[in-house]
C-alpha positions in Angstrom: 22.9 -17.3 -30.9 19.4 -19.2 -32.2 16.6 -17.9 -29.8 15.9 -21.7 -27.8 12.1 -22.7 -28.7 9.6 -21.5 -26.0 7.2 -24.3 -24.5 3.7 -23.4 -23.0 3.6 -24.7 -18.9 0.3 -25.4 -17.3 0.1 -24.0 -14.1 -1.9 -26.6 -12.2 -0.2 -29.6 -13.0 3.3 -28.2 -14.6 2.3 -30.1 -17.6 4.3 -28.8 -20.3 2.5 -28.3 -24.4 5.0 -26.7 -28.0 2.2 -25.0 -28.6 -0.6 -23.0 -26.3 -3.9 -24.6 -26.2 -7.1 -23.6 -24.4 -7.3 -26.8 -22.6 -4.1 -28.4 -20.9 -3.7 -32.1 -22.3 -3.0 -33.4 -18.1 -5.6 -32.2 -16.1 -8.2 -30.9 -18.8 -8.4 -26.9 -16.8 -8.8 -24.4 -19.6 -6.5 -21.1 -19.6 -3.9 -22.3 -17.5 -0.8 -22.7 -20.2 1.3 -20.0 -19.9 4.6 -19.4 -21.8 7.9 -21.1 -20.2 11.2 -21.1 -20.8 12.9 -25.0 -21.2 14.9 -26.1 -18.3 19.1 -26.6 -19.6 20.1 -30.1 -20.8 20.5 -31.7 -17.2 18.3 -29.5 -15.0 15.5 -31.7 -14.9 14.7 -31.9 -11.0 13.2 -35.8 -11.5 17.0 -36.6 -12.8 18.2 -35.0 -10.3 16.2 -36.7 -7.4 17.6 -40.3 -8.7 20.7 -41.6 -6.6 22.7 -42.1 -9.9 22.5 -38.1 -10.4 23.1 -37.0 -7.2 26.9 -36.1 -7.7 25.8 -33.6 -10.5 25.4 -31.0 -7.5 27.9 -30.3 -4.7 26.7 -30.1 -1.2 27.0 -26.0 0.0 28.3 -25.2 3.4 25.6 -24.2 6.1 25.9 -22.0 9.1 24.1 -21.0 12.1 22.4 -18.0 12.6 24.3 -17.4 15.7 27.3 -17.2 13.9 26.3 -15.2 11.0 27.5 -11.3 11.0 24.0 -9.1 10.8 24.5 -6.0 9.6 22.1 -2.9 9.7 20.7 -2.2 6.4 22.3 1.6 5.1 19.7 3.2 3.5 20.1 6.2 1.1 17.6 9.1 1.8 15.6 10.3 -1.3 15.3 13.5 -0.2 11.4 13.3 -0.4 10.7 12.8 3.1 7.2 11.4 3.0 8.5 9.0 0.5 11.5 7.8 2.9 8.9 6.9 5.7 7.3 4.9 3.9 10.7 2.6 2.5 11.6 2.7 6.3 14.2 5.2 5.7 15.1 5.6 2.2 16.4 3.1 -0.8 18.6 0.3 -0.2 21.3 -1.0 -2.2 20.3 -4.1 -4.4 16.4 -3.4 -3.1 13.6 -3.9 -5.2 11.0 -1.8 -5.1 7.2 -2.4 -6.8 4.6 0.9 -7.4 1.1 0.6 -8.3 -1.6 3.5 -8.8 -4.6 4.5 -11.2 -3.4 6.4 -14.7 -2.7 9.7 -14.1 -2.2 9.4 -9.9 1.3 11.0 -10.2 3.6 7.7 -10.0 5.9 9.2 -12.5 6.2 12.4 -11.1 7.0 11.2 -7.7 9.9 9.2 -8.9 11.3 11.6 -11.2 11.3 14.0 -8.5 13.0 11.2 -6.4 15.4 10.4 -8.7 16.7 14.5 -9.4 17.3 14.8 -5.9 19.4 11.4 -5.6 21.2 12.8 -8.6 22.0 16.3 -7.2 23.1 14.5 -4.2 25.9 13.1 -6.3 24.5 9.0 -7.1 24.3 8.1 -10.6 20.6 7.5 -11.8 18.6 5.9 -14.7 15.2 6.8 -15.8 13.9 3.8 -18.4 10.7 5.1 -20.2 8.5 2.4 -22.0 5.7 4.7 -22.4 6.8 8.0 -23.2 10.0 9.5 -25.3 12.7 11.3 -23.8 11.5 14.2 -25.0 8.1 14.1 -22.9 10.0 12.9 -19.5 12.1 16.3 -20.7 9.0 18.7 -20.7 7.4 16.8 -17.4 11.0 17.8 -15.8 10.6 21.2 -17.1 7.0 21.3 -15.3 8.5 20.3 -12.5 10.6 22.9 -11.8 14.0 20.3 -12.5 15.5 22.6 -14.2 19.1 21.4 -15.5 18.4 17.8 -14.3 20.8 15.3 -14.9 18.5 12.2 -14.4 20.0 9.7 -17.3 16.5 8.7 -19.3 16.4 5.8 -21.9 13.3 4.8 -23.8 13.3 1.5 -24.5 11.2 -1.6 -23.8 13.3 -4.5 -24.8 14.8 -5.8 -21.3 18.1 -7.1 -23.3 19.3 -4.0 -24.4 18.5 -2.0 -20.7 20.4 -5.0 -18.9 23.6 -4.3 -21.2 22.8 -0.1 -20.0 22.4 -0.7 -16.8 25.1 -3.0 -16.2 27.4 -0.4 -18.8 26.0 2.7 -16.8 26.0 1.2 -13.3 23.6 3.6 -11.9 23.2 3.3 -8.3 18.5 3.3 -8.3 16.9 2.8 -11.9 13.6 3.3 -12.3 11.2 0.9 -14.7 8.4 2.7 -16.2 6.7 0.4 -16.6 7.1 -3.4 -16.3 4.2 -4.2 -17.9 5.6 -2.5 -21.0 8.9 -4.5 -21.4 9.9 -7.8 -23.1 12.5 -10.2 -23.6 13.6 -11.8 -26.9 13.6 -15.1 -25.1 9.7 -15.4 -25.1 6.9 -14.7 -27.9 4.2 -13.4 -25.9 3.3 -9.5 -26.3 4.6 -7.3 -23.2 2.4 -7.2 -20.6 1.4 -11.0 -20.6 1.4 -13.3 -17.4 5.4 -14.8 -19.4 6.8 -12.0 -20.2 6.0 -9.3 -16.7 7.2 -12.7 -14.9 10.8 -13.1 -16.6 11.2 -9.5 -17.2 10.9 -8.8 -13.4 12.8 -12.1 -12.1 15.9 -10.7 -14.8 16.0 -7.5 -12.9 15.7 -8.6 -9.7 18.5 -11.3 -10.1 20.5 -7.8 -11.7 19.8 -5.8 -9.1 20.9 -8.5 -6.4 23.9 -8.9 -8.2 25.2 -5.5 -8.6 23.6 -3.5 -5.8 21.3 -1.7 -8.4 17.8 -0.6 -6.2 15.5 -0.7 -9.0 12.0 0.7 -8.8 9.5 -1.2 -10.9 6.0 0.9 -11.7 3.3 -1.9 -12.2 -0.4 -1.2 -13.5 -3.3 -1.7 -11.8 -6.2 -3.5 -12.7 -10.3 -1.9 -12.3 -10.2 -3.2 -9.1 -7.4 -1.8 -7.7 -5.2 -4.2 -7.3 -1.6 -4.9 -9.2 -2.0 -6.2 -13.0 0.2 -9.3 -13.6 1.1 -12.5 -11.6 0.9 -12.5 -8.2 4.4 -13.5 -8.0 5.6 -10.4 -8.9 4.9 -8.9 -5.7 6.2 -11.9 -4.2 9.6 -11.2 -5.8 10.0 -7.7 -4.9 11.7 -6.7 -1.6 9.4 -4.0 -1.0 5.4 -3.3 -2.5 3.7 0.3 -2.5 0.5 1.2 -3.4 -0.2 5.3 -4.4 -3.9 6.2 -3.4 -5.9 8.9 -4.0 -8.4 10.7 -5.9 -7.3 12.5 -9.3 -10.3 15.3 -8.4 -8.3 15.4 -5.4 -5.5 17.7 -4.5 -3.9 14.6 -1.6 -1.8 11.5 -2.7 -1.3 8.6 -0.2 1.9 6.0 -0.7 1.0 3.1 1.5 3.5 0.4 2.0 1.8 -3.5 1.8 5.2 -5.2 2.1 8.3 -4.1 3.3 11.5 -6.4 3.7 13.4 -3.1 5.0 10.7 -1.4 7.1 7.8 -1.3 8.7 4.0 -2.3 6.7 1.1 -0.2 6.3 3.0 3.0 7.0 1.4 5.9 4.6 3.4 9.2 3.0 1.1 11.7 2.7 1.6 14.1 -0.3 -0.3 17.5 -2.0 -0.1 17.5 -5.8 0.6 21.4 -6.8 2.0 23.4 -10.3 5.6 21.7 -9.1 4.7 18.3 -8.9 4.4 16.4 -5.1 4.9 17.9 -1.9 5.0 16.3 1.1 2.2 16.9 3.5 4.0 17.5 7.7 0.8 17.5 9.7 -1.5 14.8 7.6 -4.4 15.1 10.5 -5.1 18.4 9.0 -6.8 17.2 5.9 -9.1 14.4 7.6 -10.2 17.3 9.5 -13.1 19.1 8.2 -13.4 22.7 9.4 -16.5 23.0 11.7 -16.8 26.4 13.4 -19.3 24.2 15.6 -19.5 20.9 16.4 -22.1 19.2 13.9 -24.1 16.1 14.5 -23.3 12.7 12.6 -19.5 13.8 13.0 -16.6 12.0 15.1 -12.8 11.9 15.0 -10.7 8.9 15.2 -7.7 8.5 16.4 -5.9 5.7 13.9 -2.7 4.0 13.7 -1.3 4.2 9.9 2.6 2.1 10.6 4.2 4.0 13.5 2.0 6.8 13.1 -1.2 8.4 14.6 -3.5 10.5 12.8 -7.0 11.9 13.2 -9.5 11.2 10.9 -12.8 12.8 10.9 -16.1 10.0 10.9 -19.2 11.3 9.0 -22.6 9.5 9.3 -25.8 9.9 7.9 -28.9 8.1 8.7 -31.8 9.1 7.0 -35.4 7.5 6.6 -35.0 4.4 4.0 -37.4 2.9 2.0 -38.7 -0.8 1.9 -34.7 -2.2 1.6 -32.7 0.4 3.5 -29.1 1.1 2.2 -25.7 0.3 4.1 -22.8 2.4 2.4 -19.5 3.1 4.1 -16.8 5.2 1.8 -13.1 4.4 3.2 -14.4 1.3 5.6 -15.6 -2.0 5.5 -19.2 -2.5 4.5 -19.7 -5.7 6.1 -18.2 -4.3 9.6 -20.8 -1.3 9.1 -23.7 -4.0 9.0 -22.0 -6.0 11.8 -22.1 -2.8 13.8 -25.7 -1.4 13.5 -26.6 -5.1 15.1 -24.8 -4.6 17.9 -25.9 -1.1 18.6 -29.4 -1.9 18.4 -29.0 -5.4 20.3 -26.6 -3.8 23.1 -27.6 -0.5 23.2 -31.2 -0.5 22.0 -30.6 1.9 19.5 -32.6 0.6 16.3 -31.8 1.9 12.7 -33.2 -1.1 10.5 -35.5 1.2 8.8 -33.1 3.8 8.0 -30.5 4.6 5.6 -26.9 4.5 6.8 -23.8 6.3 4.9 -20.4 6.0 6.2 -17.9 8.1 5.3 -13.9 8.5 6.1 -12.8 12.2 5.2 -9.9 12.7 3.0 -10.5 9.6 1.1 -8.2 7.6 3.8 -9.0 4.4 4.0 -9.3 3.0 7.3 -8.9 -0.9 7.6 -8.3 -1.4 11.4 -11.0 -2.6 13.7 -10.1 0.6 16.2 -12.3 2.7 14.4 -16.0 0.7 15.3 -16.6 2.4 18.3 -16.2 6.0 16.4 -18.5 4.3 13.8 -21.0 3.7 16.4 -20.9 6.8 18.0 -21.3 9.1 15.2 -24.1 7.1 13.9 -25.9 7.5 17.1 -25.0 10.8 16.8 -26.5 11.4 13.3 -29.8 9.2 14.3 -30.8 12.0 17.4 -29.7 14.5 15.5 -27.2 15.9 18.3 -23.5 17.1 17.9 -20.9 15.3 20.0 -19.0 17.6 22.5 -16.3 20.2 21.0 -13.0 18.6 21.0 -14.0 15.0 21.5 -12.3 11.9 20.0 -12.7 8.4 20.6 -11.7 4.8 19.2 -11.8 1.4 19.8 -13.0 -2.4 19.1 -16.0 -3.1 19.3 -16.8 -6.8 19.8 -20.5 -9.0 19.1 -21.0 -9.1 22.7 -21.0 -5.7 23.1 -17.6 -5.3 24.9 -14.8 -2.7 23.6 -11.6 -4.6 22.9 -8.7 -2.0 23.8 -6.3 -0.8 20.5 -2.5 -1.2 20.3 -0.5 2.0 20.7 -3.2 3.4 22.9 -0.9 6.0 25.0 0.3 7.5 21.3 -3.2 7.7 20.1 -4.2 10.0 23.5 -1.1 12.0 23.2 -1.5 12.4 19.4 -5.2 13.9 20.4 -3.7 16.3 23.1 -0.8 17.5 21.0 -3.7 18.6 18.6 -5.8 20.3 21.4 -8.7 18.0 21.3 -10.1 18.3 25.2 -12.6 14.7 25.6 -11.9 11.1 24.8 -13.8 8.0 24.9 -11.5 5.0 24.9 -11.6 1.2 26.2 -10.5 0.6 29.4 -7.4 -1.0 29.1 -6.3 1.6 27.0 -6.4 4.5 30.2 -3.2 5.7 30.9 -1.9 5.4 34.4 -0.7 9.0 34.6 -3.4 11.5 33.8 -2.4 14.0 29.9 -2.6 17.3 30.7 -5.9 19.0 29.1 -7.3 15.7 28.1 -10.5 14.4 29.9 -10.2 10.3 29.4 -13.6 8.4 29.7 -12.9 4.8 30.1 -15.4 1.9 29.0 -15.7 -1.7 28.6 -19.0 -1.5 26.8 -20.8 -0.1 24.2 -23.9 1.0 26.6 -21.7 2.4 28.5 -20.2 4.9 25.8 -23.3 6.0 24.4 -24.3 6.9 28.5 -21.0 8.9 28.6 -21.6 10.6 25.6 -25.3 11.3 26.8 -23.6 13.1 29.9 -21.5 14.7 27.9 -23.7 16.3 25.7 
């Protein structure tokens, strides 16, 4: 069968070029052709939009939701636990699932580990390797401690040839290492371009809906972090997880962005030893730095990662600055911290505009939720007077421009989280004071900022 001629698209004003060119003939943007497939004789939607056509499509049945059957979603465990909280339970059948992390993070290993204990729990698996040979997946196995694994690998890149496997093989997950690497004979572009990640990843996705195949797609990432390729790939997925970290760093974190199946922003926490990734029970332990006394410049948060609350340890420094002092914050916003060191000095009349401020979140957790200004504040204050806050005390909450502390969501788990881990002394908002008293928690309730740093002055 002839290959059908590929045309170049324009993604601003769809128009369409045989050839790519640096400047689209229709709207005059530059670098906006991409490579397309052409539509089938008849497919052209303005055809189709004309009365005369409009008996070249049947009309499909519709039905209410009311009377449509929902099902729960059966989910197959991975046997990583850490990994399974973070899918909302495990894989699910025709589910696609996108991974992103820096080189070396350990995207591979967690997913060959995955995918030997699927297979020992009797579901047929395929490993396809773009980057490596068999033989290298074979000696990272042996590493690994998989010893007799029977975890089907294929090398190959060309998505024709691992459509007619996985559609021979019928696996029940199949793992895609990587997308970036693959490419169809329909299109001319090199793998890894904007054409061939798109088409590649919408073929496996319609395969995977079709047959009940999960697949697991590993993407690249680009220096900033984020997924290489067109944003529509993450749109397409079911399901989008990003693997954090630092590679000087024993601790991995898999946070979930989207989840079709489960619940967002949930985080797995995993150690990376001799035999591979293991997954981390009590994550609060490692945002915890080990003080035999309280030092000052230190406070611990109580945050809300999906359904779960952790601790994380706050470090500030302030130190005398120069002519332009410096604002750097390590795991949280930047912009917050400035927003923040107005409203302490404004509100509470603590000034720090001559002085250096570092932020830092331990553990390399990053910590994206407003919750964590008024532990911010207070270990800032805390580093600036050069005074330790009490043994055992936690605190967290919004922090507004006016001064006020907005109250957190999940409040009552983030106070019992704190007592289950023996810390004694809490500052919270207000409306986050439970009704009925925790056992061996002292609660201080405020509704602003002034008012915290006077509790914490008491306490002291």
């Amino acid at each position: 069968m002839a290959k059908e001629k590929t045309l170049y698209t324009c993604t601003e004003c769809a128009t369409t070029s045989p050839r790519w060119l640096g400047k689209c003939p229709g709207c005059g943007a530059w670098n906006t052709l991409i490579e397309t497939l052409p539509e089938a004789a008849g497919a052209g939607k303005n055809r189709l939009s004309t009365p005369q056509y409009a008996g070249l499509a049947q009309a499909q049945a519709v039905a209410p939701l009311s009377s449509i059957e929902a099902t729960e979603v059966v989910r197959t465990p991975t046997g990583l636990q850490e990994l399974d909280r973070v899918l909302g339970g495990g894989v699910v059948e025709g589910g696609v699932v996108l991974i992103g992390g820096d080189p070396g993070i350990g995207k591979s290993t967690l997913l060959l580990q995955a995918l030997d204990a699927l297979q020992r729990a009797h579901l047929p698996t395929l490993y396809v390797t773009g980057e490596e040979s068999g033989a290298q997946v074979a000696l990272r196995s042996r590493r690994l401690g998989l010893e007799g694994s029977q975890v089907n690998v294929l090398a190959e890149i060309q998505l024709e040839k691992i459509l007619a496997t996985m559609q021979a093989t019928q696996p029940a997950v199949c793992v895609i290492d990587s997308i970036q690497t693959m490419y169809s004979d329909q299109l001319t572009s090199a793998p890894g371009s904007v054409a061939q990640v798109r088409e590649c990843a919408a073929h496996l996705t319609r395969l995977a809906k079709a047959t009940g195949i999960a697949i697991v797609l590993v993407g690249h990432v680009t220096k900033e972090g984020s997924l290489a390729g067109p944003r529509v790939l993450e749109h397409m997925v079911d399901t989008v997880l990003y693997f954090e970290g630092d590679t000087h760093s024993a601790f991995r974190l898999v946070r979930a962005i989207k989840n079709r199946f489960g619940a967002v922003n949930e985080i797995g926490v995993f150690a990376m030893t001799e035999k591979g990734l293991k997954g981390v029970a009590n994550p609060s332990a490692i945002f915890l730095s080990q003080h035999s006394e309280p030092v000052p410049g230190s406070c611990v948060l109580v945050t809300l990662e999906g359904t779960r609350p952790m601790l994380v340890e706050i470090q500030a420094l302030v130190d005398s600055g120069g002519p332009s002092p410096r604002r750097l914050s390590v795991g949280l916003e930047r912009d917050r911290l400035a927003m923040l060191l107005a409203v302490l000095h404004r509100h509470a009349g603590i000034a720090s505009a001559d002085q250096d401020v570092f932020v830092n979140a331990v553990g390399g957790v990053r910590i994206s939720e407003p919750a964590a200004d008024l532990a911010v504040l207070l270990s800032i204050t805390s580093s600036l007077r050069a005074r330790a806050l009490p043994k055992g005390f936690i605190a967290f909450g919004e922090v507004g421009l006016a001064g006020e502390v907005r109250p957190a969501p999940r409040g009552q788990e983030r106070l019992k989280e704190a007592a289950k881990l023996g810390f004694t002394v809490a500052v919270v908002p207000k409306a986050n004071a439970p009704k009925k008293p925790i056992p061996g928690l002292t609660i201080h309730a405020v509704e602003r900022v002034e008012e915290a740093m006077q509790a914490v002055r008491e306490l002291a």
